[in-house]
N, C-alpha and C positions, 0 to 999 in steps of 0.2 A: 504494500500500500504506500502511495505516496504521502511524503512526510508532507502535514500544513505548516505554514508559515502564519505566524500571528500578524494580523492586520498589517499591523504599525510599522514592522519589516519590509512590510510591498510597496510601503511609499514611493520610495525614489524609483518605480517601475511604473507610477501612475502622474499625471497631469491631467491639470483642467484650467483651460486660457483663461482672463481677465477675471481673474481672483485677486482684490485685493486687501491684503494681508496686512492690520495695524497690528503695532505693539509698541509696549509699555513695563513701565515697573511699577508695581501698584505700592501705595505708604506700606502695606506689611514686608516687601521686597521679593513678591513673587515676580515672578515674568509671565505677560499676559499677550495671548494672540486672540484675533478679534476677526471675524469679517461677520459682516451686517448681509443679511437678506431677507426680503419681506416678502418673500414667496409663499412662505407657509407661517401659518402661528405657534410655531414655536420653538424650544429654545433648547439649544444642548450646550453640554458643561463637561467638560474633561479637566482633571487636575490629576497634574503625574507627578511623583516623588523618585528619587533616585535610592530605592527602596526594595528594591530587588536583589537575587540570591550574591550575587556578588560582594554585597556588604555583611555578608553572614558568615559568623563559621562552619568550617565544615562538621564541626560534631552535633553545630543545632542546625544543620542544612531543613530547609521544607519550613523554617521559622518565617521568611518572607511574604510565603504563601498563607501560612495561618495568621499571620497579620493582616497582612489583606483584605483575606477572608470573613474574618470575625468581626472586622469594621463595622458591618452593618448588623452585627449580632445582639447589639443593645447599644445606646446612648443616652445619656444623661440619665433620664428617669424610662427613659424606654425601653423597652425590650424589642426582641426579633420580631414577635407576633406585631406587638404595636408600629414596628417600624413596618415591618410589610402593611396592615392595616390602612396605615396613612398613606402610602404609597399606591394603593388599589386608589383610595377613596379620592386623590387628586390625580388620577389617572396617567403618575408619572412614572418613569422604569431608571433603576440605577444598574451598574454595568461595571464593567472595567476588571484586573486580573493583576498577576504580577508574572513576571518573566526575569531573566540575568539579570539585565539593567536596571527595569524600574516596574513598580509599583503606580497603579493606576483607576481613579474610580469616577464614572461618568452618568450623570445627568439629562433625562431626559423628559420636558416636561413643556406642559402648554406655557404660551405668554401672558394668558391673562391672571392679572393682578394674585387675585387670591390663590391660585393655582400654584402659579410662580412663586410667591413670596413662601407658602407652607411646604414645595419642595427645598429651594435655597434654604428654609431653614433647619431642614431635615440632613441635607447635606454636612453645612454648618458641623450641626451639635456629632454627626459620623464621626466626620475629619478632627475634628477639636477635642471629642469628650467621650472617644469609646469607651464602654467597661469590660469587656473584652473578660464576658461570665465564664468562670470555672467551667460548671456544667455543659455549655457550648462548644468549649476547648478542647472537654474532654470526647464528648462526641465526635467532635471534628480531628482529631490526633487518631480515633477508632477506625473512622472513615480511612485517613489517609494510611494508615499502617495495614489496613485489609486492602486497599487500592494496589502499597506495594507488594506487597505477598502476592496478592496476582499476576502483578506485573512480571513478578521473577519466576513466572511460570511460561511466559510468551514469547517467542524469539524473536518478536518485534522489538519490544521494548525489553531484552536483554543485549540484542544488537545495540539499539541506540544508549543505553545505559554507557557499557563500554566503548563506543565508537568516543563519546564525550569525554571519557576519564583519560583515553588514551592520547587523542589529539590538543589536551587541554589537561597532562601530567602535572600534578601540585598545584592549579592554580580554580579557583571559584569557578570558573565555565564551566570545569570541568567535575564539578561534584555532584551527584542527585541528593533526594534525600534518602535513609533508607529507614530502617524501621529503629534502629538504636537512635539516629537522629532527631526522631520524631519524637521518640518516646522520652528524652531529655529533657522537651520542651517544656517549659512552665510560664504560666498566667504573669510573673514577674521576667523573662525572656521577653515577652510579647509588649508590657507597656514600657520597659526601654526602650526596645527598639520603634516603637512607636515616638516617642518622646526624640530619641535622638535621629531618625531619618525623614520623618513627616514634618518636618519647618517648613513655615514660611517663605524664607530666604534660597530654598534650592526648589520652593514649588512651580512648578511651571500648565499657568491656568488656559486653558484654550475655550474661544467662547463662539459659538455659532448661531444665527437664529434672527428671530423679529424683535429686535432689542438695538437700541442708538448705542453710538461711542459714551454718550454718560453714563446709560444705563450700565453699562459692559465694566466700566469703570467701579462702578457700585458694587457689582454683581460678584465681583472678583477682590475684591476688599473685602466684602461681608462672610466668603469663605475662606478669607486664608487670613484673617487677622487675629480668629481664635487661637491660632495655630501653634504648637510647642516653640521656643526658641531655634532648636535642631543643634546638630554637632556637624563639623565641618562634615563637606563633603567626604568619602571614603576613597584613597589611592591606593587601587587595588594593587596588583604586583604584575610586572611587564609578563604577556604570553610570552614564552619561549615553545617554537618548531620542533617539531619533534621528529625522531630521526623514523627513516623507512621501517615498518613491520606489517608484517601479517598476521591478522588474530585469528586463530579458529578456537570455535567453542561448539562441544558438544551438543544434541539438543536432537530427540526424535521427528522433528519437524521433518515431512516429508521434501519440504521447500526451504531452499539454506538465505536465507538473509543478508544483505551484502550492503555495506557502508564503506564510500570509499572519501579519504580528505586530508582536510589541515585547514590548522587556524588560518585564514586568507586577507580578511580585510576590515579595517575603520570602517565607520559611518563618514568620517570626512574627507578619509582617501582621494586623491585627485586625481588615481585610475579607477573611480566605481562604475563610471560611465561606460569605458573601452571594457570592463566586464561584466556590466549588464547587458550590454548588445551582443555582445560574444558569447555569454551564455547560453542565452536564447537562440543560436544557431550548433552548440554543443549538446544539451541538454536540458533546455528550458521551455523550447518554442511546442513541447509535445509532439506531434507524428512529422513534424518536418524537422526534428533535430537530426543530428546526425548518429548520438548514441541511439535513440527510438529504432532510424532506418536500420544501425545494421546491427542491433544485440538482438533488436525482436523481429522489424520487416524480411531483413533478409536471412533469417539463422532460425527465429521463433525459439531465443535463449531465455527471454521472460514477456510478461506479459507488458509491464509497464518499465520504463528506466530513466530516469528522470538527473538533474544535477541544479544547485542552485549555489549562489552564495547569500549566506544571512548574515550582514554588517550591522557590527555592533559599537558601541563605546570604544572596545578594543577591538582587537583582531578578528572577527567573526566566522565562521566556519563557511571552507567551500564543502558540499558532497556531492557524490555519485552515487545513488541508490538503487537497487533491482532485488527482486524476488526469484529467484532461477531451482530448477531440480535439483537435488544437491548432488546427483552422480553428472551433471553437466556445468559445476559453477567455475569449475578450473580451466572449461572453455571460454565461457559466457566474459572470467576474467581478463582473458587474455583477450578479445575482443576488446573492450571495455578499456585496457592500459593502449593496446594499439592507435584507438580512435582519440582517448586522452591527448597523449605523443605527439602525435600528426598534429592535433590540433593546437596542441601548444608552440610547434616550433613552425608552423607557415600560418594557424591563422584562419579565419572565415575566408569560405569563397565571393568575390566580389557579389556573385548573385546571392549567397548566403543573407549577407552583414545586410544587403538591399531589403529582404524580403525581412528581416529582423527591424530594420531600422521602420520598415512600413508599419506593420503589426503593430508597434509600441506608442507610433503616435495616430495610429489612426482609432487604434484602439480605448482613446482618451476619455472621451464622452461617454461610455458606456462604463467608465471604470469610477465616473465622479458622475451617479446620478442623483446624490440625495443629501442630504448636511450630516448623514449618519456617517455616511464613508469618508468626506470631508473632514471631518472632525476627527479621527484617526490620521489622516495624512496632514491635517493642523498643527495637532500636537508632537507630532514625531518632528516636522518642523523648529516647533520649541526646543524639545527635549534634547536632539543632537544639532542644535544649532544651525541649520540650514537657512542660506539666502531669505528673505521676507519674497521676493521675486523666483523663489524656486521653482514653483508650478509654472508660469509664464516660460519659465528661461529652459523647460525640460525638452521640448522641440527643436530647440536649435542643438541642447548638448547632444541629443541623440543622432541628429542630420549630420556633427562634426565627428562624429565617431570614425576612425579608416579602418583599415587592414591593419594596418601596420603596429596603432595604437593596441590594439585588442590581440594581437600576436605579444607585445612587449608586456604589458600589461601580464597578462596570463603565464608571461613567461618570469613575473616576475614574483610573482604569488602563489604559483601551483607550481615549485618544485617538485620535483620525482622525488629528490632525497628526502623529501618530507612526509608524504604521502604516507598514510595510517590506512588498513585495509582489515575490517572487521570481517567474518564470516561466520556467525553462526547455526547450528544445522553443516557441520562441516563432517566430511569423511574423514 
């Protein structure tokens, strides 16, 4: 199965023209993005924290998550029921998750008045004044420790476990959590971490909707001025590449599991471009990639074989993924490093990079039809600092992509000698 990619990752693979994008720093010292549209009545709210697994240890690894998560589990004098209750009864939805980097919880709610104001302040009293009940924790620590135990029963997510630890040796990328970690957690773990990564001053508020530049201003004050003091930001520890191996792990999967990679690239990299368009003619673009044509069109090695990169803060993972027989994956391999090879040292075909570079902007308007998916590529905006003129300027980065750039490029991030190759369900 092919791995998902969390929204906020597909950003810089989406645009939508004449979007314009304010920003500001509001008196609590959040950083706010703003664009006004009076299309519809109403109004979405994203606020991300730098809040994610990265700032964790790894012996409370899965603490990011139950932070998160519990957020909306009681506040102030409310509880879960009450919180869900009022959120039927003003007919608004909250959202949002945590991932490596950040921690995230999103707002959606009509604009009129009364509506408005009793979700904003439901939001509020979340962000500001969780209680983050025992009982909740404990349920939810149950949950997660029976999720893992499953997991270490599935060569999907035993592949991806170690594909992670491996290409991301001693360092937070590279840690899940497991069931010792989880089970360390305690109720005073969770309002530290809360206390010290939920500030103000690293929040980054993204605003969409039928709402003015004052309102916006307002809007984004009234939730982040409750907000803990915070502790500096967290400097994680530099990714270090890892050298060439091959994993096999046992596993009576009739079908062997294959992850193939290395830590690849920033979010600010100034070759993301020459390997996002290169991607998409290696691995990305589905039945017209080139791994698609020849691991499954012309061999029928798997069914699906897919390759992406996810940039992150730091170095983020390139893969190669496929599901193959396991008496044919040491073909299916060598296909797969073949097509790698070739394509790192010459590069898309001129018709290739064409038919790539088409796809991604023609493809634009269908990828930004609503403020919901907006508001994900808004705040990822924020969060890794991207141009305020991103979205406008993404047609032109993609039309100056060459050959040549996406040959250098590729050759300069997907070494061989680095290259980590998981397989499990192996002979």
């Amino acid at each position: 199965m092919r791995k998902l990619i969390p929204l906020f990752l597909l950003v810089p693979a989406l645009a939508w023209a004449g979007v314009k994008i304010e920003h500001w720093t509001a008196p609590s010292g959040a950083r706010v993005y703003f664009v006004e549209t009076r299309v519809l009545p109403i109004l979405d709210v994203q606020i991300d924290f730098a809040a994610g697994g990265i700032a964790v240890p790894a012996t409370k690894a899965g603490l990011a998550g139950l932070t998160r998560g519990l957020l909306d589990a009681g506040a102030g004098d409310l509880d879960e029921e009450k919180i869900a209750g009022k959120l039927v009864d003003i007919g608004a939805r909250l959202g949002g998750g945590a991932d490596s980097d950040r921690a995230s919880i999103s707002l959606r709610t009509l604009v009129s008045k009364p509506e408005r104001d009793a979700a904003l302040d439901l939001v509020r009293a979340v962000l500001s004044a969780p209680t983050f009940p025992q009982a909740v924790l404990e349920r939810e620590k149950a949950r997660s420790i029976a999720s893992i135990r499953e997991a270490e029963t599935r060569p999907d997510a035993i592949a991806a476990k170690r594909f992670a630890a491996a290409i991301y040796p001693g360092h937070p990328y590279g840690v899940m959590p497991t069931v010792e970690s989880v089970s360390a957690i305690t109720r005073d773990d969770l309002v530290a971490f809360h206390r010290a990564r939920y500030g103000a001053k690293t929040a980054v508020v993204s605003i969409i909707g039928d709402v003015s530049r004052a309102e916006a201003e307002a809007i984004a004050q009234r939730l982040t001025e409750a907000l803990p003091v915070g502790d500096a930001a967290v400097v994680p520890p530099v990714v270090q590449k890892p050298k060439r191996e091959t994993i096999k792990l046992a596993h009576p999967a009739a079908q062997s599991h294959v992850h193939i990679g290395l830590p690849a690239i920033r979010r600010s990299d100034p070759d993301y471009f020459p390997l996002l368009v290169g991607n998409y003619s290696l691995g990305g673009g589905g039945f017209v990639s080139r791994l698609m044509q020849e691991v499954r069109e012309k061999r029928g090695y798997a069914y699906s074989v897919y390759s992406y990169f996810a940039p992150r803060k730091l170095e983020g993972p390139f893969e190669i993924g496929l599901q193959t027989k396991r008496e044919q994956v040491g073909d299916a391999l060598k296909v797969v490093d073949q097509v790698l090879t070739e394509f790192i040292a010459k590069g898309p075909t001129a018709k290739e990079l064409a038919a790539a570079k088409k796809n991604m902007i023609d493809g634009q308007a269908l990828r930004m039809d609503s403020n919901a998916k907006l508001l994900g590529y808004l705040s990822a905006i924020g969060f890794y600092d991207l141009p305020l003129t991103y979205l406008d300027d993404f047609p032109a980065k993609i039309r100056a992509v060459t050959v040549e750039q996406v040959r250098a490029a590729f050759a300069r991030h997907v070494k061989s000698e680095n290259l980590i190759t998981v397989v499990v369900a192996a002979d």
